[in-house]
C-alpha positions in Angstrom: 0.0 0.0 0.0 1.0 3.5 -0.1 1.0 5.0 3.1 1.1 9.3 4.2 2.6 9.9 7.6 1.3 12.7 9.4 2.2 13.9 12.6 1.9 17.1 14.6 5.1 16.0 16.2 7.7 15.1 13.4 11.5 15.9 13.8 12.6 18.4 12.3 15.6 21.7 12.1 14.1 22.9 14.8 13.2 20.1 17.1 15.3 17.7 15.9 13.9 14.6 18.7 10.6 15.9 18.9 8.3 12.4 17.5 11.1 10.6 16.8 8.8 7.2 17.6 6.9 8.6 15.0 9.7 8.3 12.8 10.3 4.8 13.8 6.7 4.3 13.2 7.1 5.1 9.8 10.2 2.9 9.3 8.4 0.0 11.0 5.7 0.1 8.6 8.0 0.9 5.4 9.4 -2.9 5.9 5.9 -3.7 4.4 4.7 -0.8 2.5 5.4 2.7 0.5 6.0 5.0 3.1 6.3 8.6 2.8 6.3 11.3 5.2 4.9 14.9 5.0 4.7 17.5 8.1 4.8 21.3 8.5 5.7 23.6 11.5 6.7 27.3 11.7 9.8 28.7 11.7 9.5 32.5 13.2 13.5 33.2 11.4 12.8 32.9 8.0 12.3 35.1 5.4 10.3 33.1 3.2 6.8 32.3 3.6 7.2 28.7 2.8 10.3 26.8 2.5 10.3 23.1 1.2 13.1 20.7 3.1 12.6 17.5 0.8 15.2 14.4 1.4 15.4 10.7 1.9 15.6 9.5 5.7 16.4 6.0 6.4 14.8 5.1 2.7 11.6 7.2 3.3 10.3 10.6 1.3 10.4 13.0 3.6 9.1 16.6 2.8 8.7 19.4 5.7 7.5 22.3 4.7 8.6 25.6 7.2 6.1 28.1 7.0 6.8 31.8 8.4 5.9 31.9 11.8 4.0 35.1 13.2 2.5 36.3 16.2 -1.5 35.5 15.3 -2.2 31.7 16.1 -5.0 31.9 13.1 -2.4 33.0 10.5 -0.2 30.5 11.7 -2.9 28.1 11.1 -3.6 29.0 7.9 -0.2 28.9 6.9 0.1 25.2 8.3 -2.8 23.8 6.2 -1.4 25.8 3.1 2.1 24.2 3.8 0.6 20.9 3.7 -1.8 21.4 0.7 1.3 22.6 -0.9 3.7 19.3 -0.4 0.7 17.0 -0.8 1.1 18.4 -4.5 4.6 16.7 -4.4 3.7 13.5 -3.0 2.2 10.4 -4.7 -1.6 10.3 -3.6 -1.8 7.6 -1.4 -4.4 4.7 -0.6 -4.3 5.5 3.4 -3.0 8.3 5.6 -1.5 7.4 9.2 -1.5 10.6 11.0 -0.2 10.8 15.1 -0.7 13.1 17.5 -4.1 15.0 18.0 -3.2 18.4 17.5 -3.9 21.2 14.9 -2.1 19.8 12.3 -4.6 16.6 12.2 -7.3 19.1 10.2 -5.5 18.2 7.2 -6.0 13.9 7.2 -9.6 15.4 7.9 -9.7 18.1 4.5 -7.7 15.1 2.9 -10.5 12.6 3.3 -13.8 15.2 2.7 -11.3 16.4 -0.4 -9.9 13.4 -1.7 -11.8 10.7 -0.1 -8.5 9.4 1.5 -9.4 7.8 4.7 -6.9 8.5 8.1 -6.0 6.4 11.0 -4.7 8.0 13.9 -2.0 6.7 15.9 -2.0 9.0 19.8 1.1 9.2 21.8 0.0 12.6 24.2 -0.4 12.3 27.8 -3.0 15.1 27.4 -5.4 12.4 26.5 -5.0 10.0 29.3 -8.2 9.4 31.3 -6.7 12.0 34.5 -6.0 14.8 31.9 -9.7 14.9 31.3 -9.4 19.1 31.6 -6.3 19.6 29.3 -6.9 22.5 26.7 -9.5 23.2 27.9 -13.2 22.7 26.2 -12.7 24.1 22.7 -9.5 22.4 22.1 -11.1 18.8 23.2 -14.3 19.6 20.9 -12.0 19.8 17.7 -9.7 16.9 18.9 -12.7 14.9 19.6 -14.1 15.8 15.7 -10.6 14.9 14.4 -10.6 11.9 15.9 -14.2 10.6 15.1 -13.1 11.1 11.2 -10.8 8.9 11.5 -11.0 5.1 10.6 -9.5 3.8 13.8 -7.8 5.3 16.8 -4.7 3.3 18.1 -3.2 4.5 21.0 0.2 3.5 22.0 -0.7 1.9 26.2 -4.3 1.1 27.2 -4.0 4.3 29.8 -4.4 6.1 26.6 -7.2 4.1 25.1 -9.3 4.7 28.2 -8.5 8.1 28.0 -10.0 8.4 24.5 -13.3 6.6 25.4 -13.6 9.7 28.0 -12.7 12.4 25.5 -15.9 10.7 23.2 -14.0 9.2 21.1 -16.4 6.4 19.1 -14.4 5.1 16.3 -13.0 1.4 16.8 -9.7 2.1 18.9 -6.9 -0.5 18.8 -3.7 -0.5 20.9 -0.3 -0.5 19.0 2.6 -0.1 21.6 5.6 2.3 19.6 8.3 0.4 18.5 11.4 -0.8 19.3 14.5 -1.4 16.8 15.8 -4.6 18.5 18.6 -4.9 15.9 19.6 -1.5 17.6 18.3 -2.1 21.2 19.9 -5.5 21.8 22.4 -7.5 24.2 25.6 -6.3 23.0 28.4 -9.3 24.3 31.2 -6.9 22.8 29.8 -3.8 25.1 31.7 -4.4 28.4 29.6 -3.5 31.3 30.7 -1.3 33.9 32.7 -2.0 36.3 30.7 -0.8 39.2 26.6 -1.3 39.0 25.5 1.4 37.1 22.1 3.0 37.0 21.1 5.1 33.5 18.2 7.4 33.4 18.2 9.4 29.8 15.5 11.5 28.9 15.2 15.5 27.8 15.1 16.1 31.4 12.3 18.5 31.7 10.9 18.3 35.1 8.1 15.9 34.7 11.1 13.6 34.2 12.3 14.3 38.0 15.9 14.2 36.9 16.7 16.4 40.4 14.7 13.5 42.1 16.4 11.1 40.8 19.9 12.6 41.2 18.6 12.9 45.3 17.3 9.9 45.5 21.2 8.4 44.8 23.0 11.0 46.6 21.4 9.5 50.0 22.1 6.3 48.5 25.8 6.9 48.5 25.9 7.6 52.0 25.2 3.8 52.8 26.2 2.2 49.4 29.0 4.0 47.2 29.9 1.3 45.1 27.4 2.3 42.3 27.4 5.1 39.7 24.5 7.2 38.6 24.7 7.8 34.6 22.4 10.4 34.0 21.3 12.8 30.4 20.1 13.5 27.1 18.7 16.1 24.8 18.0 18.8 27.7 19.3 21.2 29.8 22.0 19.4 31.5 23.3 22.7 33.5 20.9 22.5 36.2 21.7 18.8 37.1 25.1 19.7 37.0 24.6 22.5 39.1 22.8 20.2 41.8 25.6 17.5 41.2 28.5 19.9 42.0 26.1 21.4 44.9 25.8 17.7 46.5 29.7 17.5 45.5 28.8 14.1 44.2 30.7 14.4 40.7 32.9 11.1 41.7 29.5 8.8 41.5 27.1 10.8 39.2 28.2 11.3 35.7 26.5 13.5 32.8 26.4 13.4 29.2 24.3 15.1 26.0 21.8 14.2 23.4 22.5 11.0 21.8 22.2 9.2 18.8 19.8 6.5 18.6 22.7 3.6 18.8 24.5 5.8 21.2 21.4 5.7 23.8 21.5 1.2 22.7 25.3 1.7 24.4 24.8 3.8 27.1 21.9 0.6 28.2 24.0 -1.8 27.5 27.2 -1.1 29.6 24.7 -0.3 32.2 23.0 -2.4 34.6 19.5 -1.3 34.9 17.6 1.8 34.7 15.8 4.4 36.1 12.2 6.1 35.0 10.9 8.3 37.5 8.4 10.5 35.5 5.6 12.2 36.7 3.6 10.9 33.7 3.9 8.5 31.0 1.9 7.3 27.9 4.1 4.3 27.7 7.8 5.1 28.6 9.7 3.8 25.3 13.0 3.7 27.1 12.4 1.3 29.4 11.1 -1.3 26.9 14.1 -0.1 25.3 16.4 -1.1 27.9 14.8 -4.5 28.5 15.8 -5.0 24.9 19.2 -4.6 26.2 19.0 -6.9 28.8 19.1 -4.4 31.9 16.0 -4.4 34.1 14.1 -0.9 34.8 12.8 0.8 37.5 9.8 3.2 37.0 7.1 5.4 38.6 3.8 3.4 37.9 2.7 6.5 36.2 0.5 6.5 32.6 0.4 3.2 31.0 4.1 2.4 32.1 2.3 -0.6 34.5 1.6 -2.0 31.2 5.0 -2.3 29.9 7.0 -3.5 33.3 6.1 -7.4 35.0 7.8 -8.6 38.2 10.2 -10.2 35.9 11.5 -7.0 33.8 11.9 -4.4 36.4 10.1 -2.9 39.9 7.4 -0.2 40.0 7.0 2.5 42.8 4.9 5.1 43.2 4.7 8.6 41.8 7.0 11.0 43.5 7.7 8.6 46.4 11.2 8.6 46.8 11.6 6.6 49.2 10.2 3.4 47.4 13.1 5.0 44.6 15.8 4.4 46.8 14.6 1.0 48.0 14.1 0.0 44.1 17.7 1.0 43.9 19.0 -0.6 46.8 17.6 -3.8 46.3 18.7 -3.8 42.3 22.1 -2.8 44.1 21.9 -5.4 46.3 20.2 -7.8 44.0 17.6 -8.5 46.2 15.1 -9.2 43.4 15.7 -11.8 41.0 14.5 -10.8 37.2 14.5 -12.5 34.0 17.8 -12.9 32.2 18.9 -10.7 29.6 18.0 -13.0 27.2 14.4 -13.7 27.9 14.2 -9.9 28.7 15.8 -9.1 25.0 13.2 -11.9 24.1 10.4 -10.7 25.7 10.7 -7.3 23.6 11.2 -9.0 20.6 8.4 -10.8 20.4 5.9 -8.0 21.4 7.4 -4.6 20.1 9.9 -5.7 17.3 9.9 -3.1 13.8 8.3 -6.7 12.2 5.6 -7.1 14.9 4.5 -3.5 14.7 4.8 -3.2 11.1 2.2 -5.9 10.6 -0.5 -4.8 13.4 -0.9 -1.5 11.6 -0.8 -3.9 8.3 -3.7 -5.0 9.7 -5.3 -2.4 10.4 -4.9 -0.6 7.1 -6.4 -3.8 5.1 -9.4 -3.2 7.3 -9.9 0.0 6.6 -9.6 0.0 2.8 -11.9 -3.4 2.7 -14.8 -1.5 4.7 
C-alpha cells in the first residue's frame, strides 16, 4: 500500500527529537509498504513564507514544509494547512494516511479525506489524553480533537491508559492498541559492550521536570551515603546545567556522571554497559526507554505512572509510586543489592522481541490498514 505519515510531532531543524517514535513508526511500517512522510511547522526566522526541506531519511520521502511563523495563532494556522496542501502536491496520492498526535495539524488527514476521499488512521502518543488529563486544553480544544478523531478510521493508542483516555474524550471510532516500537537490531544484548565495572544505574531522557531528573539525582546522593559502590549515569537532549549545578552542589561528581543528546545507537550503548535503569516520571503514555532497555538486557525501575504498569512485569523491572522517593531508593537498593531476581537478559531481549519488534508492529498496523480499505 501506499501509506502518508502525518504527525503534529515530526522531527525536524528545529526540534530535531521531537516524534522521533513517530519516525520509527514510519520505518516500522515501510518494511511492508510505500512510506512517505509529510509535516509542516513554523519557523519564526525565515524570510520566506514557505520553505520546502525535501530528502530521503532511512529510505523514506520525507518533505517538511517551514512556513513563516507570526504572532497571530489563526495565521499560523492557515499557513500550516497551506504548507501541507502545498507538499501534498509533491507526493504520490496515497491509498491510506496514518497521521499521530491530536493536535492542529490533524485538520488536514480530515480536509484530505472530505477532499480526496483518502481515509486517516490515527496513531496518539499525548499524555493530554490520558483518562486524568480529562481538563487539558481546555473545552474548545477537546471539541475539535474529539471531531478529528471521530473522522478517522480507527484510533490506536500507544498503552491502554491512553485508550481509556479516549473513550472519556468521546471518542467512538474502533480504537486499537499498538505499543511504539522498538529497533531490537539496535536495542539488543551487545556481548562486545563491556559492562561497567561498578553497578550502574542510566536514566536518559530531555530532562524537563516531569522527568524528575533532580529526584532522581537525590534519591542516589542518600544512597551513597550507605552504598558508594554504584554510579549514577544520567542525560540526554535537555538542559543538562541544572543537574550539574545540583551534582557539583551535592559535591557528588565522583558517583554521578552527565552526558548530552545521543544518537539513537549511542542511547543502545549507554543501556547496554549499564546495569539497569531508572524512569521516574511524573507521567507516561508508555515510557519507550524502558522497553528499550529490556531489549538490552538491563531491568528498569519506573514510577507506575500513565500506561508504564503496562510495559514492566515482576520479571523486567520494579514499579514505585509517583514521587515517592523513598520506594526510589529501596528500588535501587535492592537492584544494588540484587535483592530481586528478574528475567535474564535473554528472555528480557526476548520478551521485547516478540511484542514490540519493527516486524511485529509493522504488521498490526498492516492490519489495520487492510481493514480500513476493505470496509
Amino acid at each position: 500500500m501506499k501509506v502518508l505519515f502525518i504527525s503534529s510531532w515530526y522531527p525536524n531543524k528545529l526540534e530535531p527529537t521531537n516524534g522521533n517514535f513517530v519516525q520509527r513508526h514510519a520505518e516500522a511500517v515501510a518494511l511492508q509498504h510505500h512510506v512517505e512522510v509529510l509535516h509542516a511547522i513554523g519557523d519564526p526566522n525565515q524570510k520566506e513564507k514557505f520553505l520546502f526541506d525535501e530528502k530521503v531519511i532511512n529510505g523514506l520521502k520525507t518533505l517538511i514544509v517551514y512556513y513563516r511563523n507570526t504572532k497571530n495563532s489563526l495565521t499560523n494556522f492557515r499557513r500550516r494547512m497551506k504548507a501541507y496542501k502545498l507538499g501534498f502536491k509533491t507526493m504520490q496520492k496515497p491509498d491510506i494516511v496514518h497521521a499521530n498526535v491530536l493536535h492542529t495539524n490533524l485538520f488536514f488527514p480530515v480536509y484530505l479525506k472530505k477532499k480526496h476521499k483518502i481515509p486517516f488512521v490515527i496513531t496518539e502518543h499525548w499524555t493530554a489524553y490520558q483518562e486524568n488529563a480529562s481538563d487539558a486544553h481546555g473545552y474548545v480544544w477537546r471539541f475539535f480533537a474529539k471531531y478529528i478523531g471521530n473522522h478517522s478510521s480507527t484510533m490506536m493508542p500507544v498503552s491502554k491508559n491512553l485508550k481509556r483516555g479516549l473513550e472519556v474524550l468521546g471518542i467512538k471510532v474502533p480504537i486499537r492498541v499498538i505499543s511504539n516500537v522498538v529497533n531490537t537490531n539496535i536495542f539488543k544484548i551487545n556481548e562486545q559492550k563491556k559492562k561497567r565495572d561498578v553497578f550502574s544505574f542510566v536514566h536518559i531522557s530531555n530532562l524537563v521536570e516531569r522527568k524528575n531528573p533532580d529526584k532522581i539525582i537525590a534519591v542516589a546522593h542518600r544512597l551513597h551515603q550507605q552504598h558508594q559502590n554504584f554510579k549514577l549515569l544520567i542525560g540526554g537532549d535537555g538542559d543538562l546545567q541544572p543537574i550539574q549545578d545540583l551534582i557539583k552542589k551535592l559535591k557528588a561528581e565522583s558517583y554521578i556522571e552527565t552526558f548530552g543528546k545521543l544518537k539513537l545507537h549511542e542511547v543502545a550503548e549507554k543501556m547496554q554497559e549499564s546495569h539497569a535503569f531508572i524512569l521516574f516520571s511524573e507521567n507516561e503514555t508508555q515510557g519507550c526507554v524502558i522497553v528499550e532497555a529490556n531489549a538490552c538486557g538491563i531491568p528498569v525501575i519506573s514510577s507506575a505512572v500513565g500506561g508504564t504498569p503496562e510495559f514492566v512485569s515482576p520479571e523486567s523491572g520494579i514499579l514505585v509510586e509517583r514521587d515517592n522517593l523513598d520506594q526510589l531508593y529501596e528500588a535501587m537498593k535492592a537492584m544494588l543489592w540484587h535483592e530481586k531476581t528478574f528475567a535474564s537478559p535473554q528472555d528480557l531481549h526476548q520478551g521485547i522481541e516478540e511484542k514490540y519488534s519493527p516486524e511485529n508492529i509493522a504488521t498490526q498496523y498492516s492490519n489495520v490498514y487492510e481493514s480500513v480499505l476493505r470496509s
